[in-house]
C-alpha positions in Angstrom: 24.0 6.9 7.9 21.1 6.2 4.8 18.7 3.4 5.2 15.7 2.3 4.2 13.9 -0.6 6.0 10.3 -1.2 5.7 8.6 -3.4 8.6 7.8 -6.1 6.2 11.4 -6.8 5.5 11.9 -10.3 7.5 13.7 -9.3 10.6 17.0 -11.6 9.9 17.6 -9.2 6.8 16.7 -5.6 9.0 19.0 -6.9 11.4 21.8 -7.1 8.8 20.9 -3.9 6.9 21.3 -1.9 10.3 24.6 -3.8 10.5 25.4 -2.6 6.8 24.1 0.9 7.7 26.1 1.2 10.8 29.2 0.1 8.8 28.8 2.9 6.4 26.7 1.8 3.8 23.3 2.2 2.6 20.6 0.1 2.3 17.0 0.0 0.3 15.3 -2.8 -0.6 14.9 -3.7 -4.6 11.1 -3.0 -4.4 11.6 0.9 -3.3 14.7 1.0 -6.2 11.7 0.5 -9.3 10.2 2.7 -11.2 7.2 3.9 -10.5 6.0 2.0 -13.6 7.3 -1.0 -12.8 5.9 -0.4 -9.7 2.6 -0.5 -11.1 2.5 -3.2 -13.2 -0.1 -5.0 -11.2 1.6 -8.4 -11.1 0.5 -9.1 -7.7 -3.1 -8.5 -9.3 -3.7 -5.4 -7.6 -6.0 -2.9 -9.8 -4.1 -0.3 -11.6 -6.2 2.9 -11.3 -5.7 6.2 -13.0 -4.4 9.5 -10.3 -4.0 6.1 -7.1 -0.4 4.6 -6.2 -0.8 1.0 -6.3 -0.9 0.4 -2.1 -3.9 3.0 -2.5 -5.7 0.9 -5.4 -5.2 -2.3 -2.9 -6.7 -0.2 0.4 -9.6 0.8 -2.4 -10.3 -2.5 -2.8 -11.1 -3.3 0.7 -12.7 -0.2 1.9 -15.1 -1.2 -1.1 -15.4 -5.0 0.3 -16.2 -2.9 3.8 -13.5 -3.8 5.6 -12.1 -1.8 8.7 -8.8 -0.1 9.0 -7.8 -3.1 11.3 -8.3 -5.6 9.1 -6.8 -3.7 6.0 -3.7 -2.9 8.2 -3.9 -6.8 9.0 -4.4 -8.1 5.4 -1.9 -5.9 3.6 1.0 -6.3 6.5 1.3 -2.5 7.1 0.1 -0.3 10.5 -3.4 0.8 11.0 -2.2 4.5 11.2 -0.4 4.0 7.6 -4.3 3.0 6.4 -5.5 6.0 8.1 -3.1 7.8 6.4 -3.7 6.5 3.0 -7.6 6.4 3.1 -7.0 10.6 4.3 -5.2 11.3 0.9 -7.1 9.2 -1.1 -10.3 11.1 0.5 -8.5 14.7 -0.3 -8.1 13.2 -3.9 -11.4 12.6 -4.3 -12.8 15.5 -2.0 -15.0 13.2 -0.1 -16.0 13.6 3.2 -16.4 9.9 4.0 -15.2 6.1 4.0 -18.7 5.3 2.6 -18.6 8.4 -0.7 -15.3 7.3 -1.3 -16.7 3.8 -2.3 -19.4 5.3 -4.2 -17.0 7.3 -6.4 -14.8 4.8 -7.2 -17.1 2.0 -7.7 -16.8 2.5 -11.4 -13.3 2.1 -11.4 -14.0 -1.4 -10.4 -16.2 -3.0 -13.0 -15.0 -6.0 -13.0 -16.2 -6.8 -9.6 -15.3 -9.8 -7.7 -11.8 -8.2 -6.8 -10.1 -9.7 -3.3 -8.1 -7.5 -0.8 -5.5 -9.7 -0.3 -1.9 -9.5 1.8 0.7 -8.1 0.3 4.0 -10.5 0.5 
């Protein structure tokens, strides 16, 4: 059995991919099937940055509007332990020791200011 089914999927279609997958089939929703740069193509206005996957870019954005894990995990419809996660790799690739030098390195990255964290759909 292969399946794929992310917690944001509406539960009427999870319910019928584990049907699918229990038939024998496999299942992954379109969004997981692009390429990594259609994946990127910033259509849900999510800043594209250099060396950052485009979930990381979004919890970027609102670590630098100081918002807590919480309320990222709440705003972009994922777990608080999958923010924890992403701010601890996004920390390794930047070798900083904190929430608040992350912000400070990136800043530059986001000159146009102004940018909203903002739930992904």
């Amino acid at each position: 059995m292969h399946g794929y089914i992310p917690t944001s999927l509406p539960s009427l279609v999870a319910v019928q991919a584990v049907h699918l997958v229990c038939a024998g089939g496999t299942f992954a929703p379109a969004a997981a099937l692009l390429s990594s740069s259609e994946t990127r193509s910033g259509s849900d206005g999510a800043p594209l940055i250099d060396g950052f996957t485009q979930r990381q870019a979004q919890i970027l954005e609102c670590l630098r509007r100081g918002m807590a894990n919480k309320l990222i995990a709440y705003e972009l419809n994922m777990c608080e332990s999958t923010v924890k996660v992403h701010i601890r790799n996004i920390m390794k690739k930047l070798k900083a020791t904190n929430r608040t030098q992350v912000v400070y390195l990136t800043n530059d990255l986001f000159e146009g200011g102004g940018g909203q964290c903002r739930r992904a759909d």
